[in-house]
PDB file of N, H, CA, C and O in Angstrom:
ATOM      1  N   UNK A   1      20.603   2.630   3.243  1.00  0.00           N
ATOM      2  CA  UNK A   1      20.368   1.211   3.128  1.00  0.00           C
ATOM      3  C   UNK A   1      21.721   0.509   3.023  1.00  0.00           C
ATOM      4  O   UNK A   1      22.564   0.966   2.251  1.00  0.00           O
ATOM      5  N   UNK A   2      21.969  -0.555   3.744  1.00  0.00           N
ATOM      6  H   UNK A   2      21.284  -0.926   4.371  1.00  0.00           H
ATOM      7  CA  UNK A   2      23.356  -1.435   3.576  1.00  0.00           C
ATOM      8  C   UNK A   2      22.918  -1.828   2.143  1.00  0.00           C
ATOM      9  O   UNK A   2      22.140  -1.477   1.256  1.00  0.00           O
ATOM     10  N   UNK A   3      24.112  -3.003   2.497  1.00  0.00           N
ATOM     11  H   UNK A   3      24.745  -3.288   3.218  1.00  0.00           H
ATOM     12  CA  UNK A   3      24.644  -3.942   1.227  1.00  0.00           C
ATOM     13  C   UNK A   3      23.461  -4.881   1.096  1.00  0.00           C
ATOM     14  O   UNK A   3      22.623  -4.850   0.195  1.00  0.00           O
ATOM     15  N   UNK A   4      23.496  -5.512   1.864  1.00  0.00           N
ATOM     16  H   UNK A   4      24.177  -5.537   2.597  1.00  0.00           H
ATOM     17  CA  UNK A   4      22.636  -6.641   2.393  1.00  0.00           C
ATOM     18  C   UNK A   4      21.158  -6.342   1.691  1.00  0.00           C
ATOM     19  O   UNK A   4      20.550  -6.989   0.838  1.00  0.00           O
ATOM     20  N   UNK A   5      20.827  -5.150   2.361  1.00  0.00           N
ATOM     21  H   UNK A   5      21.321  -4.625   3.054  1.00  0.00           H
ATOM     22  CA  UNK A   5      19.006  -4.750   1.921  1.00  0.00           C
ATOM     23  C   UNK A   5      19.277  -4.428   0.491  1.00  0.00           C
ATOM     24  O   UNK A   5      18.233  -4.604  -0.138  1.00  0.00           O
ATOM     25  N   UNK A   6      20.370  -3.978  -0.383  1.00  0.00           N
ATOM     26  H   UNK A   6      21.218  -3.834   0.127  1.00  0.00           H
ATOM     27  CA  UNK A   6      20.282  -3.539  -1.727  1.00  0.00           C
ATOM     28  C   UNK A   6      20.435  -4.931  -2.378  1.00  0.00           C
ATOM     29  O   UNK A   6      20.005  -4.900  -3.531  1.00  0.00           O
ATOM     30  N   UNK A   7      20.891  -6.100  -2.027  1.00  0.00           N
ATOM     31  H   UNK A   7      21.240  -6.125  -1.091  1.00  0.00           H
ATOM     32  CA  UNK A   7      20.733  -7.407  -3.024  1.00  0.00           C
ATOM     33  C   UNK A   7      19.368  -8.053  -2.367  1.00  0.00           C
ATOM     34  O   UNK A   7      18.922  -9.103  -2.827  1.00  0.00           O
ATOM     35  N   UNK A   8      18.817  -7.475  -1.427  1.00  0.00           N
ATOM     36  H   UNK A   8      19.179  -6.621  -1.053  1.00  0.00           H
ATOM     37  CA  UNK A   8      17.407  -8.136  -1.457  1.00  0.00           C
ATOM     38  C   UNK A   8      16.741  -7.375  -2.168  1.00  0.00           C
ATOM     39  O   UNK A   8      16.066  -7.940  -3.028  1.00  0.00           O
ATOM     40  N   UNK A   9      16.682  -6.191  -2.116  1.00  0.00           N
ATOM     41  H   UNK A   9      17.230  -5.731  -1.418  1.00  0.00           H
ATOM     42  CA  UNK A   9      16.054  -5.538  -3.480  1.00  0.00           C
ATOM     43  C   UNK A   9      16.279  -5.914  -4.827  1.00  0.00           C
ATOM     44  O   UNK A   9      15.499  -5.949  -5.779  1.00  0.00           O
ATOM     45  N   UNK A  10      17.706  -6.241  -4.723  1.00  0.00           N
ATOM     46  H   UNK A  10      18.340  -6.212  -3.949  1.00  0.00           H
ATOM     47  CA  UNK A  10      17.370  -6.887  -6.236  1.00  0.00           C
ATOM     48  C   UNK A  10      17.122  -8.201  -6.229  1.00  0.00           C
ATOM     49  O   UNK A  10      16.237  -8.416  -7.057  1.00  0.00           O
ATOM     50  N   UNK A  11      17.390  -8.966  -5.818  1.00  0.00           N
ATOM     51  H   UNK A  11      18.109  -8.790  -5.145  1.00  0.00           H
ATOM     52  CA  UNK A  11      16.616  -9.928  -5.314  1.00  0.00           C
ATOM     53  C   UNK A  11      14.741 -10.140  -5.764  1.00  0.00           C
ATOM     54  O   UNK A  11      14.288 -10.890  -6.628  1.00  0.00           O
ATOM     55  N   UNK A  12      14.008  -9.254  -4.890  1.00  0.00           N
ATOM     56  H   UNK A  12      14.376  -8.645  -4.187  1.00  0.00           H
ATOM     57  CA  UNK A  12      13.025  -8.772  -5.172  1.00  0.00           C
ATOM     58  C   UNK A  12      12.126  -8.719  -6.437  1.00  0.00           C
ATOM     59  O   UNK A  12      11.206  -9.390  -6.905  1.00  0.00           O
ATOM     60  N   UNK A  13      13.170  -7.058  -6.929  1.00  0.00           N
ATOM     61  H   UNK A  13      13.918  -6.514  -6.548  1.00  0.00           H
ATOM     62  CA  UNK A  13      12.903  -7.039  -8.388  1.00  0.00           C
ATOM     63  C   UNK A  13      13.086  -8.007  -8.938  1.00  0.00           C
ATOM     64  O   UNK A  13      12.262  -8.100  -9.848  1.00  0.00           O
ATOM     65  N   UNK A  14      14.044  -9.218  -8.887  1.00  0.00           N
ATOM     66  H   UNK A  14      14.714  -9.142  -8.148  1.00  0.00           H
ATOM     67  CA  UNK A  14      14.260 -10.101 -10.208  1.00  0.00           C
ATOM     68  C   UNK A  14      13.035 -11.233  -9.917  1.00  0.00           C
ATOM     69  O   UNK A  14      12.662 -11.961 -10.836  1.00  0.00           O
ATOM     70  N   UNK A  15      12.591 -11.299  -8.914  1.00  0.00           N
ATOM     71  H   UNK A  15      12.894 -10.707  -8.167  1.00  0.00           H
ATOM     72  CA  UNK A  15      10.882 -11.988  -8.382  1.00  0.00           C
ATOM     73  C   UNK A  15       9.755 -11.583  -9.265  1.00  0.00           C
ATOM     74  O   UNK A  15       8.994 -12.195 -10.015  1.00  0.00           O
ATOM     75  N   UNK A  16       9.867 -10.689  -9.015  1.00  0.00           N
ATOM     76  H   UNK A  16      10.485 -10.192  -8.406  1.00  0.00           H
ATOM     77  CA  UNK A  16       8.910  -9.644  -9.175  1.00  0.00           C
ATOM     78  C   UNK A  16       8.356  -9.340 -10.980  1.00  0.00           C
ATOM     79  O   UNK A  16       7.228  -9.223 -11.459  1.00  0.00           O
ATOM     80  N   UNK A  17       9.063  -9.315 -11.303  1.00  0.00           N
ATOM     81  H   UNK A  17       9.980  -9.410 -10.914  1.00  0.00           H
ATOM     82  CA  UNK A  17       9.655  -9.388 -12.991  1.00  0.00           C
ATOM     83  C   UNK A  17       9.421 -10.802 -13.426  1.00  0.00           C
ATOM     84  O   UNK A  17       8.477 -11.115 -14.151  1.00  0.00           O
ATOM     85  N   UNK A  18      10.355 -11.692 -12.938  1.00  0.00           N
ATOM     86  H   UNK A  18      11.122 -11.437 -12.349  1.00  0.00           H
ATOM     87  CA  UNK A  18       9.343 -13.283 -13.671  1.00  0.00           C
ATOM     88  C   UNK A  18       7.964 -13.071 -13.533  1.00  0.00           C
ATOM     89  O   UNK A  18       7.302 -12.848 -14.547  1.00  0.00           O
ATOM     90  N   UNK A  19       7.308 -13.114 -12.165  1.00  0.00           N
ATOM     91  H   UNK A  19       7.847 -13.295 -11.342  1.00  0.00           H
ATOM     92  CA  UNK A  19       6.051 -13.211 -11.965  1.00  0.00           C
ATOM     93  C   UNK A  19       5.471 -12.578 -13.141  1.00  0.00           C
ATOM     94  O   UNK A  19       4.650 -13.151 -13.857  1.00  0.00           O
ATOM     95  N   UNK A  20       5.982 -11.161 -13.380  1.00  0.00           N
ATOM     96  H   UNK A  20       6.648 -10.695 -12.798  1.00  0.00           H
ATOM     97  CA  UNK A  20       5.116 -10.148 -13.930  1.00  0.00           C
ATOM     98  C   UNK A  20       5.161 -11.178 -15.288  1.00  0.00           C
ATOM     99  O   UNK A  20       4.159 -11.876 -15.447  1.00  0.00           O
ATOM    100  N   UNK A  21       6.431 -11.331 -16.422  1.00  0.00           N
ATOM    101  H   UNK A  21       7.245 -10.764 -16.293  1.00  0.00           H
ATOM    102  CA  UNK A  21       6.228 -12.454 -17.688  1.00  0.00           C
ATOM    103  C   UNK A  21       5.582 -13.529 -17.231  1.00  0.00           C
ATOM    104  O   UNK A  21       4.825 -13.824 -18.155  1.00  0.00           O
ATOM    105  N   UNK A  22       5.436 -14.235 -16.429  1.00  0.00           N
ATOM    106  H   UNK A  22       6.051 -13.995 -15.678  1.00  0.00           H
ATOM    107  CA  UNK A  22       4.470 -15.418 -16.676  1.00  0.00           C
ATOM    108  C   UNK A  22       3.231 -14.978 -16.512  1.00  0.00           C
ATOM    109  O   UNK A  22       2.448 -15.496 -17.307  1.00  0.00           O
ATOM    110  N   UNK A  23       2.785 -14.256 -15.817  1.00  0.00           N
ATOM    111  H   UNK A  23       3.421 -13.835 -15.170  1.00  0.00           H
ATOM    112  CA  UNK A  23       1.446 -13.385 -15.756  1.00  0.00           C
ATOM    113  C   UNK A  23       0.834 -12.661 -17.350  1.00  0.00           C
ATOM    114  O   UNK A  23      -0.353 -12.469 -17.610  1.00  0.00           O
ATOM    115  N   UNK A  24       1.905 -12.381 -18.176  1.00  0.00           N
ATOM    116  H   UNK A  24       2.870 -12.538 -17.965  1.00  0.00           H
ATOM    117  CA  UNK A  24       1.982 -11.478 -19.084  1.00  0.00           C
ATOM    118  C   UNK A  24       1.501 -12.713 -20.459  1.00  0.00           C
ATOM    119  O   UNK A  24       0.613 -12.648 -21.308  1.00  0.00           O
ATOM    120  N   UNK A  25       2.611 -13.840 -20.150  1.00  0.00           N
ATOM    121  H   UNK A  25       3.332 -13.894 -19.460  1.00  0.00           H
ATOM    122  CA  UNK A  25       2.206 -14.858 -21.202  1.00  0.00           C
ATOM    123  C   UNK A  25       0.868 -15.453 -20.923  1.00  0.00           C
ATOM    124  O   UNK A  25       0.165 -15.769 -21.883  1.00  0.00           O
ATOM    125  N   UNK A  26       0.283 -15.710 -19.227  1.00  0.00           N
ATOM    126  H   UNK A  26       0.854 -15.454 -18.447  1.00  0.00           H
ATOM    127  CA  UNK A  26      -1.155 -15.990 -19.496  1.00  0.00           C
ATOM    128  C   UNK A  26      -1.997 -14.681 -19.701  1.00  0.00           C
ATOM    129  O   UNK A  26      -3.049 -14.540 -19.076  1.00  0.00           O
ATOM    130  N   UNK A  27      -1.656 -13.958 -20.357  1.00  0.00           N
ATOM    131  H   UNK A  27      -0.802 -14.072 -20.865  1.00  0.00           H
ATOM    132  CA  UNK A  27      -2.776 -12.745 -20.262  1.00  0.00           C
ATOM    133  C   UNK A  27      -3.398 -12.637 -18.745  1.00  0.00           C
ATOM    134  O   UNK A  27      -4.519 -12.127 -18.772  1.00  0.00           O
ATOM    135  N   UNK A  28      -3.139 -12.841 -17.991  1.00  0.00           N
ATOM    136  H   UNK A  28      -2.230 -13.255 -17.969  1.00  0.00           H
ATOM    137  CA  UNK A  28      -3.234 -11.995 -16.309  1.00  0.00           C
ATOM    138  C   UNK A  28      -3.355 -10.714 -16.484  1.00  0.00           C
ATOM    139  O   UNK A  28      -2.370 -10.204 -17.017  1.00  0.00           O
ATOM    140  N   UNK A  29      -4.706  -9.602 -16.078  1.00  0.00           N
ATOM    141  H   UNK A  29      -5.506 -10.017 -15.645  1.00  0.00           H
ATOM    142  CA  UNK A  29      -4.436  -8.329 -16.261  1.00  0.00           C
ATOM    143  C   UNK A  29      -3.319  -8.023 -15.325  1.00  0.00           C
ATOM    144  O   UNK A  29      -2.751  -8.754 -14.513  1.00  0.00           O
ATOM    145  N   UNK A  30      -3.115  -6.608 -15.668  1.00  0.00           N
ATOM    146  H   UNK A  30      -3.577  -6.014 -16.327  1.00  0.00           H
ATOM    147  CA  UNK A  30      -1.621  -6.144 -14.488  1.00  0.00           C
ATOM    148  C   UNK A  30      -0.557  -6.883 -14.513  1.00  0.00           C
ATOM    149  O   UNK A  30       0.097  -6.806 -13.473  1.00  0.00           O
ATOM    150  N   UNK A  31      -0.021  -7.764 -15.533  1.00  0.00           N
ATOM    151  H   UNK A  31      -0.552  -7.827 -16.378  1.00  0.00           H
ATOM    152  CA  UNK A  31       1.108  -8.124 -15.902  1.00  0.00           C
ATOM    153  C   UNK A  31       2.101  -7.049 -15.996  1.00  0.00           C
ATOM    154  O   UNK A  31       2.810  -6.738 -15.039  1.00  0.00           O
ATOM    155  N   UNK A  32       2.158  -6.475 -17.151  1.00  0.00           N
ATOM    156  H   UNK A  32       1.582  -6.727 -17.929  1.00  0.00           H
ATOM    157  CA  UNK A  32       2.747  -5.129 -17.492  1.00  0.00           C
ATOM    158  C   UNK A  32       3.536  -4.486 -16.579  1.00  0.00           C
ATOM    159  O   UNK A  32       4.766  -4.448 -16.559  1.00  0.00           O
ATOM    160  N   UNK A  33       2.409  -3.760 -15.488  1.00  0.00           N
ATOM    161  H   UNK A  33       1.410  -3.791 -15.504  1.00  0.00           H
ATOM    162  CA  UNK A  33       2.526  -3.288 -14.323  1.00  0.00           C
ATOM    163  C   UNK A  33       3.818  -4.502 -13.445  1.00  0.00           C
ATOM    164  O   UNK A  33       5.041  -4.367 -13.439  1.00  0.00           O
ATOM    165  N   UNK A  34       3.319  -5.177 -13.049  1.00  0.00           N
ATOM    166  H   UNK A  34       2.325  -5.286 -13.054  1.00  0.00           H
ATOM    167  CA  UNK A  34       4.250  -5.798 -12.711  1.00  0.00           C
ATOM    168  C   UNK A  34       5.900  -6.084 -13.029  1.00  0.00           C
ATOM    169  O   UNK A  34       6.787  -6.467 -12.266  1.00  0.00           O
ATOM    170  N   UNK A  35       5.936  -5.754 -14.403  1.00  0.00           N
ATOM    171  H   UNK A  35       5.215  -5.443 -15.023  1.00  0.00           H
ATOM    172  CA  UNK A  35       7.199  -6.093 -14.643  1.00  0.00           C
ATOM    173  C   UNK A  35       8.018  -4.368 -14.762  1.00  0.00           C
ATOM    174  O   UNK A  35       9.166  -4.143 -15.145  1.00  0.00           O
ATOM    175  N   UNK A  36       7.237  -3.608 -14.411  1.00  0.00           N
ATOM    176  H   UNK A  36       6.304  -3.790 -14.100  1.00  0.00           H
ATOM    177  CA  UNK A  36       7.687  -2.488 -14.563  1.00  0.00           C
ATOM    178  C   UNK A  36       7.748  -2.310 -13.207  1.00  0.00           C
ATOM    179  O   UNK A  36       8.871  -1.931 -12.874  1.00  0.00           O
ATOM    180  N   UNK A  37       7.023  -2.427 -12.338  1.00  0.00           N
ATOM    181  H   UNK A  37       6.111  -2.735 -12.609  1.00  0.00           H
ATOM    182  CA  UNK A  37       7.717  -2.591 -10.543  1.00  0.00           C
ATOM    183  C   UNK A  37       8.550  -3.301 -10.392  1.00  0.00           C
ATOM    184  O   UNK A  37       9.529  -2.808  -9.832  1.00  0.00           O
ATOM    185  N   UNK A  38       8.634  -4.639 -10.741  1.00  0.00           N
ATOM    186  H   UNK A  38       7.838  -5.039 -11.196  1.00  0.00           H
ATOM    187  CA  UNK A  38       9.673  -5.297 -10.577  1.00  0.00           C
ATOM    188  C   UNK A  38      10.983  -4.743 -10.921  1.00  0.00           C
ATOM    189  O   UNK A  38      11.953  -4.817 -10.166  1.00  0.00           O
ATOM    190  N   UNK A  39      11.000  -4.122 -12.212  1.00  0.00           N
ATOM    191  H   UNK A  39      10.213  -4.062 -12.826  1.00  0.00           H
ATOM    192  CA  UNK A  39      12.157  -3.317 -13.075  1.00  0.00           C
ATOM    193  C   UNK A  39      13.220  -2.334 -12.219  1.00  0.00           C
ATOM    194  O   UNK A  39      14.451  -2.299 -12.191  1.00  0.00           O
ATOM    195  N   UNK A  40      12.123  -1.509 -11.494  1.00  0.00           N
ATOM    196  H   UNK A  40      11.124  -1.537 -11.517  1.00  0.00           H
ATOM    197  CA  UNK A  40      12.086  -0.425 -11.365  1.00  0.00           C
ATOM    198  C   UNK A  40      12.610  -0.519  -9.375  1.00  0.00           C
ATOM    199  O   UNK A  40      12.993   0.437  -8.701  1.00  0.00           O
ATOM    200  N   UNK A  41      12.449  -1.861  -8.939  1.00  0.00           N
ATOM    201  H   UNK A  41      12.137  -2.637  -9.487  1.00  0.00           H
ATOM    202  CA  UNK A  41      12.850  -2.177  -7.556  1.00  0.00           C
ATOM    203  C   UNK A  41      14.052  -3.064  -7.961  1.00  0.00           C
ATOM    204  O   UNK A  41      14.667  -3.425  -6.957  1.00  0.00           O
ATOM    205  N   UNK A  42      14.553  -3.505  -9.056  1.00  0.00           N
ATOM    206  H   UNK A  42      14.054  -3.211  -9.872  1.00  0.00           H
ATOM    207  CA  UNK A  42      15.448  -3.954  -9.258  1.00  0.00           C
ATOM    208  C   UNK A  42      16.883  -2.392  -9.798  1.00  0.00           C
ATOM    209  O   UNK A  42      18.079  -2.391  -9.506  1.00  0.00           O
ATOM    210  N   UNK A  43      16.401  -1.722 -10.298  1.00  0.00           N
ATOM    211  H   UNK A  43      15.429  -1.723 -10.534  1.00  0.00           H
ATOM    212  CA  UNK A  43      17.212  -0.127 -10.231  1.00  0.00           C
ATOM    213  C   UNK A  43      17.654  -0.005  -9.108  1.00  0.00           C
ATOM    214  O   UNK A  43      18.851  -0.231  -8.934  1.00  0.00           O
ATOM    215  N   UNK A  44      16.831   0.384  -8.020  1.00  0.00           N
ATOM    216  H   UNK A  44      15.858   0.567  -8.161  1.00  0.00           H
ATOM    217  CA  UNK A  44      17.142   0.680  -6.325  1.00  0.00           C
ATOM    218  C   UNK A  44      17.812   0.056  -6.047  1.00  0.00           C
ATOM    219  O   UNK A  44      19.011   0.330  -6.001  1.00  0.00           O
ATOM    220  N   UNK A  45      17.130  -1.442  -5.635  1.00  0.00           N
ATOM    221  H   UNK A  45      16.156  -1.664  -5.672  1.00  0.00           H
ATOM    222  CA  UNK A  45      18.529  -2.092  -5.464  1.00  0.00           C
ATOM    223  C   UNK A  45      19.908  -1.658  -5.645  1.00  0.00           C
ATOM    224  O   UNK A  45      20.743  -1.396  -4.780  1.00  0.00           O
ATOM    225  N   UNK A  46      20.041  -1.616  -7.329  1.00  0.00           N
ATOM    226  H   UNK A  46      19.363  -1.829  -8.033  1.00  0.00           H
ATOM    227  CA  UNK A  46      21.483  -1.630  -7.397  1.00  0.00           C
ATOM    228  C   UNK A  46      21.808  -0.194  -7.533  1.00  0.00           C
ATOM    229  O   UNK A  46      22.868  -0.085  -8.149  1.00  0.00           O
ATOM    230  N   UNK A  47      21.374   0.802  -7.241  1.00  0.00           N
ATOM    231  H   UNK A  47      20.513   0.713  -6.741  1.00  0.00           H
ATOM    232  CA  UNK A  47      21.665   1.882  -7.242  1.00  0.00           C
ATOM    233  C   UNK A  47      22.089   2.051  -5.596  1.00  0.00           C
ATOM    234  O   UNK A  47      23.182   2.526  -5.290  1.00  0.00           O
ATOM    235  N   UNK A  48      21.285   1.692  -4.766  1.00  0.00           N
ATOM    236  H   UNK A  48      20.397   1.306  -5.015  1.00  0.00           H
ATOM    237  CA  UNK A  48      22.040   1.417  -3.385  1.00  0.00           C
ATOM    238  C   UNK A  48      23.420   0.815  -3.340  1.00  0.00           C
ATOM    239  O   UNK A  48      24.551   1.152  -2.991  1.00  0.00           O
ATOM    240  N   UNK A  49      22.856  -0.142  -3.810  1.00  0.00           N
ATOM    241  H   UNK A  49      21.937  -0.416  -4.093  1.00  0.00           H
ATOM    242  CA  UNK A  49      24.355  -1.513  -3.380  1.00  0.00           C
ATOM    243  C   UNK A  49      25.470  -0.709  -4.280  1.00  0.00           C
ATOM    244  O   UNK A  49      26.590  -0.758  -3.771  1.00  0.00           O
ATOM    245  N   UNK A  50      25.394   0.002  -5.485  1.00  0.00           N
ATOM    246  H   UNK A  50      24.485   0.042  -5.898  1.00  0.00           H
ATOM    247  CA  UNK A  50      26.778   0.546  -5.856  1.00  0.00           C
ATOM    248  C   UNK A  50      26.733   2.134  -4.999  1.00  0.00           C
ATOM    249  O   UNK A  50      27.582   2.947  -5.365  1.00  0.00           O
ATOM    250  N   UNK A  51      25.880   2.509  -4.020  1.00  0.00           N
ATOM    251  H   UNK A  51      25.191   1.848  -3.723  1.00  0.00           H
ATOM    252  CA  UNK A  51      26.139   3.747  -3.752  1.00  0.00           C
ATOM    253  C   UNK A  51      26.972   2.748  -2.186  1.00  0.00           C
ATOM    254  O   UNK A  51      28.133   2.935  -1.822  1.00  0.00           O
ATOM    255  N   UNK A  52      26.428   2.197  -1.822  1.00  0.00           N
ATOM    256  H   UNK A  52      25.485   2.045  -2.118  1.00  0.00           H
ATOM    257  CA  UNK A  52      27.097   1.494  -0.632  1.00  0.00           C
ATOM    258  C   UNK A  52      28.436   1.050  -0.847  1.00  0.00           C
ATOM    259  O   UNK A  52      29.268   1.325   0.016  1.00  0.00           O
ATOM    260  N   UNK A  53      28.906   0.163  -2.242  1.00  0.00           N
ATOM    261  H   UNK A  53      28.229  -0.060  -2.944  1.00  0.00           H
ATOM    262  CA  UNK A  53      29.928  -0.093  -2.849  1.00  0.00           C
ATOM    263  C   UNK A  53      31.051   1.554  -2.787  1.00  0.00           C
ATOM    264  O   UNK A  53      32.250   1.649  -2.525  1.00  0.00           O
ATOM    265  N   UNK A  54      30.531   2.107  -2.971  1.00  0.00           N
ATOM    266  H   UNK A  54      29.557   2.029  -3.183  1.00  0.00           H
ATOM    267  CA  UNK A  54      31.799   3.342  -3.127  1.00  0.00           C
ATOM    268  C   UNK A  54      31.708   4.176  -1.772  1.00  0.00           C
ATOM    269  O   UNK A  54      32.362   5.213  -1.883  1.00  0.00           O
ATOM    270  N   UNK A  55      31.252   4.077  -0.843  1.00  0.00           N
ATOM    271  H   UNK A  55      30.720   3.235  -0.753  1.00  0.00           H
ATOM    272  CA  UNK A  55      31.480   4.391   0.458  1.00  0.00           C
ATOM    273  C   UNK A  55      32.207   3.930   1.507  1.00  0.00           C
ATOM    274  O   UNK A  55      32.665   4.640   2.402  1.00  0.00           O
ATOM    275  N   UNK A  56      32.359   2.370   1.382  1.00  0.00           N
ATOM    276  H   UNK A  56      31.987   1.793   0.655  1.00  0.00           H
ATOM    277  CA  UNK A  56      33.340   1.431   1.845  1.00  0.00           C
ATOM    278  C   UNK A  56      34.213   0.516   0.973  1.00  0.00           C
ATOM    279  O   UNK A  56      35.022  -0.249   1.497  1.00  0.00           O
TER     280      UNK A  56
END
C-alpha cells in the first residue's frame, strides 16, 4: 500500500471512530463495535504509512 492509501486509512479510521462515540452516546446498538473497527483501521493505516515511511 502507498503513502497516499495509508492516510486514507487513517483518515477512515478517525471517521469511523466519531461515528462509532456519537452512536455510543445515543445508545445506537453496535456502537462499541464500531469504534473498535474504526480503532483498529486507524492502526493499518499507520502501520503502512510508517512501513512506507522507512522504505523511501
Amino acid at each position: 500500500m502507498n503513502k497516499k492509501g495509508s492516510i486514507y486509512l487513517i483518515a477512515l479510521g478517525s471517521i469511523i471512530v466519531l461515528a462509532g462515540v456519537v452512536m455510543f452516546l445515543t445508545d445506537v446498538v453496535g456502537a462499541k463495535g464500531m469504534i473498535l473497527i474504526g480503532f483498529f483501521t486507524e492502526l493499518t493505516g499507520v502501520y503502512f504509512y510508517w512501513q512506507n515511511k522507512k522504505t523511501k
